[in-house]
C-alpha positions in Angstrom: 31.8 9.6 9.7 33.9 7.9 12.9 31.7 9.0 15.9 28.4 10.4 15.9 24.6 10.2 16.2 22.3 10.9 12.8 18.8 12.1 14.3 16.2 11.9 11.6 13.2 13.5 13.6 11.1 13.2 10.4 11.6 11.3 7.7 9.8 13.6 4.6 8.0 12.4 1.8 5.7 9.5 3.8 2.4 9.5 4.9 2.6 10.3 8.5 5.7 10.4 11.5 8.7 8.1 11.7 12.4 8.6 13.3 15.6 7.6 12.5 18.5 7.3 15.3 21.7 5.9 14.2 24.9 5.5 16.6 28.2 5.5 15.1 31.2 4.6 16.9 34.6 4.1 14.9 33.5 3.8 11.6 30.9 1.2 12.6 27.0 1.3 13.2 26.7 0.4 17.0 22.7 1.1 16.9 20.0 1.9 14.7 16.3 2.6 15.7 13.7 3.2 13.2 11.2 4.5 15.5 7.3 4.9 14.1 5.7 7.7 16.0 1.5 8.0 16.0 1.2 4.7 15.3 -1.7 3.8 18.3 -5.0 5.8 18.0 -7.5 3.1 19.6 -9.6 2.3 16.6 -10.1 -1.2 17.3 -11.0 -0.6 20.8 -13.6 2.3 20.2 -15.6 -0.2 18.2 -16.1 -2.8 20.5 -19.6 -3.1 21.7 -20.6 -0.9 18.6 -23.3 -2.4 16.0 -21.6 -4.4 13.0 -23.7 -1.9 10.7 -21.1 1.7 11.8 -17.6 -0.2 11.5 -16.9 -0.3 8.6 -17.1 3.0 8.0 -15.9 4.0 11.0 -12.1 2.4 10.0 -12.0 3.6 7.2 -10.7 6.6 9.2 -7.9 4.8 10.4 -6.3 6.3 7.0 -7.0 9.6 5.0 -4.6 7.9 1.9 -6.2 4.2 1.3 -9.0 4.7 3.6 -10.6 2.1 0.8 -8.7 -1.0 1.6 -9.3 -0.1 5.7 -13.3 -0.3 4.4 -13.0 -3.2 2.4 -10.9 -5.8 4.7 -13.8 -4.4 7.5 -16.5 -5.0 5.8 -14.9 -8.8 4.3 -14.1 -9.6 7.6 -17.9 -8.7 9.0 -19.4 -10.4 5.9 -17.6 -13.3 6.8 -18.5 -13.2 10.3 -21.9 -13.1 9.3 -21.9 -15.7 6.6 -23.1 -13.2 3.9 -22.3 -13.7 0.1 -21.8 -11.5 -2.5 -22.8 -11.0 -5.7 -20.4 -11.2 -8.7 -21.7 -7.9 -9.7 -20.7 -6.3 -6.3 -17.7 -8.6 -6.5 -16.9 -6.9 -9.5 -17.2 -3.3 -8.3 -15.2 -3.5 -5.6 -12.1 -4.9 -7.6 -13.4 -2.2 -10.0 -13.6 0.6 -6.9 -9.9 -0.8 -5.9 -8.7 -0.4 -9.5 -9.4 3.4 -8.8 -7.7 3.3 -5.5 -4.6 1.9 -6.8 -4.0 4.4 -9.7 -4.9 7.5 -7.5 -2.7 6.3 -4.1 0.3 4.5 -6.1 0.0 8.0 -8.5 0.3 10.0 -5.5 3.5 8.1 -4.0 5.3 7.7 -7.0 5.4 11.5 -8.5 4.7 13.4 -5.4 7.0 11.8 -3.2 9.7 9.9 -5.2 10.3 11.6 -8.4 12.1 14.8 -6.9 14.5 12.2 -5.9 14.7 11.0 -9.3 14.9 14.8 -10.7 17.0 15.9 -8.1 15.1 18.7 -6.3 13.5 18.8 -2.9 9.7 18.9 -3.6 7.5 18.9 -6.6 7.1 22.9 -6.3 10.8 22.7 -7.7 10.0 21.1 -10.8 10.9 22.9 -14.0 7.4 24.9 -15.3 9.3 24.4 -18.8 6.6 22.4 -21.5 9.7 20.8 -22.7 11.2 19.5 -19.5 10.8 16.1 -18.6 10.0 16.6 -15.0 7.3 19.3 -16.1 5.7 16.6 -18.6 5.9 13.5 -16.1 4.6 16.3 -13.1 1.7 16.7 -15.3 1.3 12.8 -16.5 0.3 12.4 -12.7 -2.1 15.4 -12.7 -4.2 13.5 -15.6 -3.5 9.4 -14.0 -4.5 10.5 -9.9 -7.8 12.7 -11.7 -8.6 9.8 -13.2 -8.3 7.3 -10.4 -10.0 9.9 -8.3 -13.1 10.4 -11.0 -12.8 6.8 -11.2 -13.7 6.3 -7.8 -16.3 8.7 -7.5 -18.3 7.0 -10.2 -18.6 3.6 -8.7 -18.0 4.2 -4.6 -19.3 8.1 -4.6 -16.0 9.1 -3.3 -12.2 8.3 -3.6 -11.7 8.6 0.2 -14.2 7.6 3.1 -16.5 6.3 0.2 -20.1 6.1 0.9 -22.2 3.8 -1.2 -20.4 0.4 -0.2 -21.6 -1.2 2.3 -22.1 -5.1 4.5 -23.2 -7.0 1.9 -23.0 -5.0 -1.4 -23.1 -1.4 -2.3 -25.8 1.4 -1.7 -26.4 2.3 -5.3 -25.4 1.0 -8.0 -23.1 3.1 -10.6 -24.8 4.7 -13.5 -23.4 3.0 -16.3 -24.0 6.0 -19.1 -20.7 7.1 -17.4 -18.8 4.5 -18.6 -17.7 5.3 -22.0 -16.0 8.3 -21.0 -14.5 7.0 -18.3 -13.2 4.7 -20.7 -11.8 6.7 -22.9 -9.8 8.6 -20.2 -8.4 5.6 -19.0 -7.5 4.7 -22.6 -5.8 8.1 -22.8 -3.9 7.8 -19.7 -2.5 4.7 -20.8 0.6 6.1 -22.6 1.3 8.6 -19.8 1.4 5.7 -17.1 3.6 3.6 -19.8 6.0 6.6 -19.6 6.2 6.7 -15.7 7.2 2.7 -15.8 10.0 3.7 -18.0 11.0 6.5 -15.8 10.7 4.4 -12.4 12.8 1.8 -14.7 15.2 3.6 -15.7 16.3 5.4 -12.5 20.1 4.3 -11.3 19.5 3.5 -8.1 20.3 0.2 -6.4 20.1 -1.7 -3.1 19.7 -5.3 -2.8 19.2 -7.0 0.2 17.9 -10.7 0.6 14.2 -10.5 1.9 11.4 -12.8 1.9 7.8 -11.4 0.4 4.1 -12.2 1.6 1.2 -11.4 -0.7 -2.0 -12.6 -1.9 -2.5 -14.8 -4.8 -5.0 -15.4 -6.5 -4.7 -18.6 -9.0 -6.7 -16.9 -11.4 -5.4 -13.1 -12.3 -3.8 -10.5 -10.4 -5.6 -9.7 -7.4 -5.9 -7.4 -4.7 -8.9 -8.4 -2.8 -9.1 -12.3 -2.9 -6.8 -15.2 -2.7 -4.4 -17.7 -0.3 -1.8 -15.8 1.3 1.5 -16.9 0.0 4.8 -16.4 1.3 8.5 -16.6 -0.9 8.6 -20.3 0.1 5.7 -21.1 -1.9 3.9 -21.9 1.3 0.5 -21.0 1.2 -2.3 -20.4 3.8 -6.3 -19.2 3.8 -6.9 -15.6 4.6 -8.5 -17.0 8.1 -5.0 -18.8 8.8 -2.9 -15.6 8.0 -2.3 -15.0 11.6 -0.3 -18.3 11.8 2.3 -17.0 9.5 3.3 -14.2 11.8 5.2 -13.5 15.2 4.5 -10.3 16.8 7.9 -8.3 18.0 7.6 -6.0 20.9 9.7 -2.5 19.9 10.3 -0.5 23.1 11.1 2.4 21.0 8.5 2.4 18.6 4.6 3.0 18.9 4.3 0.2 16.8 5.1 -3.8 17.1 6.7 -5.2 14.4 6.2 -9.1 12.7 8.4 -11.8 11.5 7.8 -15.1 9.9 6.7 -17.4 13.2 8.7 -20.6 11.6 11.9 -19.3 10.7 11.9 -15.8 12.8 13.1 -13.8 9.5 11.9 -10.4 9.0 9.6 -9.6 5.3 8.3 -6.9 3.1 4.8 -6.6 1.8 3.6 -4.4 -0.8 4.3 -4.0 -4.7 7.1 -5.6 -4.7 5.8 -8.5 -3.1 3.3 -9.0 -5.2 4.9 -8.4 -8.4 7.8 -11.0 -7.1 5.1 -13.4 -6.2 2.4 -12.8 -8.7 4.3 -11.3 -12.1 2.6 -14.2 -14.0 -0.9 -13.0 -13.7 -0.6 -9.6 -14.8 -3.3 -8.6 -17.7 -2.0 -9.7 -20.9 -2.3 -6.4 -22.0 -0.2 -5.0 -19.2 2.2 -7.4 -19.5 2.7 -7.1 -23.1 3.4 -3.6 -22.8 5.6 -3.6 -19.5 7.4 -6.9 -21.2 10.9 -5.4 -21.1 10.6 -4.0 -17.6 9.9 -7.0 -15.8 13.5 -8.3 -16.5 13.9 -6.7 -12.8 11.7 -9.2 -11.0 11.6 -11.2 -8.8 14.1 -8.7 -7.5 16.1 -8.0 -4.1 16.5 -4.6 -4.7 13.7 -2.4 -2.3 13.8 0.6 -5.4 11.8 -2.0 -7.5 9.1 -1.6 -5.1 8.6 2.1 -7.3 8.8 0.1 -10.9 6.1 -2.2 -9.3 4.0 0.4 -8.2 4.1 1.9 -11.5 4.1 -1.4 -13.4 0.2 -2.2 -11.1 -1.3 1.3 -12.3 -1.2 -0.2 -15.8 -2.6 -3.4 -14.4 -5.3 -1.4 -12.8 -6.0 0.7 -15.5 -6.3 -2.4 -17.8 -8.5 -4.1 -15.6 -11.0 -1.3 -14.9 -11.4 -1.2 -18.7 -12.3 -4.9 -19.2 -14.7 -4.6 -16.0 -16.2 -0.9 -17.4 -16.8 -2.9 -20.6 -18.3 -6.2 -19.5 -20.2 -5.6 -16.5 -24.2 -5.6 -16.7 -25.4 -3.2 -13.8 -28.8 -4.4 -12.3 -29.9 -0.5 -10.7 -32.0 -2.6 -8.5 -29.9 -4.5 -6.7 -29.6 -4.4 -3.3 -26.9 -5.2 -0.5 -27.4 -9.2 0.9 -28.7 -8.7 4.3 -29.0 -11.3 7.0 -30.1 -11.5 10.6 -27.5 -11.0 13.0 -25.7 -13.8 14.4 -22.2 -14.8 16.1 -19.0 -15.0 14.7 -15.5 -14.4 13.6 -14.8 -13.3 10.3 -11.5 -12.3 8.6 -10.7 -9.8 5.8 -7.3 -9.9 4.3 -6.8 -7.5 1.1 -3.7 -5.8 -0.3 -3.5 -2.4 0.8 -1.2 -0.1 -1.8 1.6 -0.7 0.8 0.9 -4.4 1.4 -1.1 -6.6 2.9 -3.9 -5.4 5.3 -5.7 -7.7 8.3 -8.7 -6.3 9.8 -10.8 -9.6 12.2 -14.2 -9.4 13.7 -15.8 -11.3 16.5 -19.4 -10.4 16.6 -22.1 -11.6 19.1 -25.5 -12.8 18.5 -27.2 -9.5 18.7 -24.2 -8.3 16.1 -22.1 -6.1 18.6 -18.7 -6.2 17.6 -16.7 -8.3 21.3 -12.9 -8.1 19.3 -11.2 -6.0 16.9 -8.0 -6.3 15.0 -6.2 -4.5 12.4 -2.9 -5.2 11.4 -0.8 -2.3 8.8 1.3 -3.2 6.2 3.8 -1.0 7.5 4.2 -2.4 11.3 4.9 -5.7 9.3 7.5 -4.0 6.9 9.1 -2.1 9.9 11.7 -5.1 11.0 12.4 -5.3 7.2 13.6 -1.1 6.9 15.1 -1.2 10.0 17.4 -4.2 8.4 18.1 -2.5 5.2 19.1 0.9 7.1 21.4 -1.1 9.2 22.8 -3.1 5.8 23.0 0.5 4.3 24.7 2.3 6.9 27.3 0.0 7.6 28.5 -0.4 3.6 28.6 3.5 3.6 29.0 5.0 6.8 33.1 5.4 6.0 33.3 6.9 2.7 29.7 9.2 2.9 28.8 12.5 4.4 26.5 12.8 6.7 24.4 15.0 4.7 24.6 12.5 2.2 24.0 9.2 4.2 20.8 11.0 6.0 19.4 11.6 2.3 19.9 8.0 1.3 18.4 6.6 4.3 14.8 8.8 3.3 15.2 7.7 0.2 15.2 4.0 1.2 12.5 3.9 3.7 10.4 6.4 1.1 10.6 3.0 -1.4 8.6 1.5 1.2 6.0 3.9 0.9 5.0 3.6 4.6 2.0 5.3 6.2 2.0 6.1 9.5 -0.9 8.3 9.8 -2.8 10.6 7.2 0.0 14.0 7.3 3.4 14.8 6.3 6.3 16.7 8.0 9.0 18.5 7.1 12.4 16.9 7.8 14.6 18.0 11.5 18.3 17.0 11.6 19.2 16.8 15.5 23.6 15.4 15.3 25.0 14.5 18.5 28.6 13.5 19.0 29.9 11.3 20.9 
């Protein structure tokens, strides 16, 4: 391609809208937007002078997909605002309620979305509907892994998506822990079929590197979703409450949302699996990590298709984890959420959303009205980073590929991300215009 524009109206295959414009001009790339479409929809401002008690809940609809991790940094960052504790038992729920979150969303991305690209078809209604095929046997894998993430979830939070039961301070009820055997058991069985995606995702040939720096949370004593320093690839490290100093906000005229670089050394980042498997591969379960042993050879890796193997390499780690929890945990069925009058302050909940770290802050007043809200996505702070890869991409290939062929390579980079705008999908429009 010498001169041209590649329109990418809608990228397919994400969780919401995004763009891609690309300007060609003599063999070269002389522009590239990635443009992010309904990205403002006023949450944080509809909750101001709302009662702590609804806002939680209440964000959680900021997103149909991982609407958990929207309710859990809300209600860590209200807790903390309000100086309330919680119990190890509740502790242990919600790392057991984000266990179920991570095998059903990272299930979802990974064979929904990605493996037709793997198999070479368009969608998953092209998959063969041959027993024998190997697309027809990992196809169903997923069916049995996101039912069991979902079930998962509706044991211990009462539902998968906009999940009742936990709350400030603790959870509503407490799960019935009869159910646990079974549940068990089905994660036991699932364990083979998620063994047999992290083969697939590793053994894909598809490769492209480009130097990034990661952010993540770490927690010095396992693998961790919900609690820990933020760490960067620098092996700096900061308090959930200081994450905000490791970030520069970047105004994007032609995107709905801002983007975020490092605010020392103005570099863009990435956040999500790969992130945390570059950052925090040493504290994967034993068990996980024994059996995932010859896949981690990858990492830490440069290559943004790793961010798939990772995805696939924490469902194990989740599945593993939820085991040990399901099989140590004493449930008290009368235990009740902390509670505490209301009071100022500023509190700040940092967790790892499937697609990377997630900020949601609080500032409450004494009568415990909310005065500020913030959220920031993991994919506003991974936008600088795509945008940089496209550009890296483009310009390697735009002289010896098709157009056809350099649109389909782009979705499938920014699809590695597994970026969430919003809670739909569309259906990709080509718009060319030469120049």
């Amino acid at each position: 391609m010498d001169n041209g524009t590649i329109s990418l109206d809608h990228i397919t295959k994400i969780e919401g809208n995004a763009g891609l414009e690309v300007k060609v001009k003599d063999g070269q790339v002389e522009d590239l937007k990635f443009i992010i479409g309904d990205y403002r929809r006023f949450y944080t401002t509809a909750v101001q002078g709302k009662p702590i008690a609804m806002v939680p809940s209440f964000l959680s609809r900021i997103c149909g997909t991982c609407s958990v991790s929207h309710l859990f940094a809300s209600l860590e960052a209200v807790e903390k605002s309000q100086g309330i504790e919680l119990s190890e038992n509740s502790k242990l729920l919600r790392r057991l309620s984000y266990d179920a979150l991570m095998i059903r969303d990272h299930a979802l991305h990974l064979y929904f979305f990605v493996l037709p690209d793997i198999l070479g078809v368009d969608s998953i209604l092209d998959v063969s509907d041959d027993p024998e095929d190997e697309g027809y046997v990992l196809l169903h894998d997923s069916f049995d892994i996101k039912r069991t993430g979902t079930d998962l979830g509706n044991i211990v939070m009462g539902a998968p998506i906009h999940a009742p039961i936990p709350t400030i301070g603790g959870f509503n009820k407490q799960p019935d822990p009869s159910l646990f055997p079974e549940m068990i058991e089905r994660l036991e069985k699932i364990r083979p079929q998620v063994i047999r995606g992290v083969k697939t995702f590793y053994g894909w040939d598809i490769q492209f590197k480009r130097s990034s720096d990661y952010l993540a949370l770490r927690n010095p004593d396992r693998f961790d979703f919900l609690e820990g320093s933020v760490v960067n690839s620098d092996g700096k490290s900061v308090s959930e409450e200081e994450f905000y100093s490791f970030l520069e906000k970047v105004v994007i005229p032609y995107s709905q949302a801002e983007g975020y670089q490092f605010s020392d050394t103005h570099a863009d980042y990435l956040v999500g699996s790969l992130a945390r498997l570059n950052l925090n591969m040493d504290q994967l379960h034993p068990r996980t990590r024994a059996d995932v042993e010859e896949y981690l050879q990858f990492f830490p890796s440069d290559d943004v298709h790793d961010n798939n193997l990772a995805q696939a390499i924490e469902i194990l780690q989740c599945v593993d984890e939820a085991i040990d929890i399901m099989k140590t945990i004493q449930i008290d069925p009368e235990e009740k959420p902390v509670r505490v009058p209301p009071r100022a302050g500023r509190g700040v909940g940092v967790v790892e959303a499937p697609r990377g770290i997630l900020y949601h802050m609080a500032e409450v007043d004494e009568k415990g009205m909310i005065v500020d809200y913030d959220v920031i996505v993991p994919t506003a702070q991974n936008q600088i980073n795509i945008e940089n890869d496209l550009k890296k991409y483009f310009n390697e290939h735009v002289a010896d590929m098709s157009r056809e062929e350099l649109e389909h390579e782009a979705e499938v980079i920014i699809r590695a991300y597994d970026p969430c705008m919003s809670c739909a999908t569309n259906f990709l429009e080509v718009e060319w215009v030469e120049v």
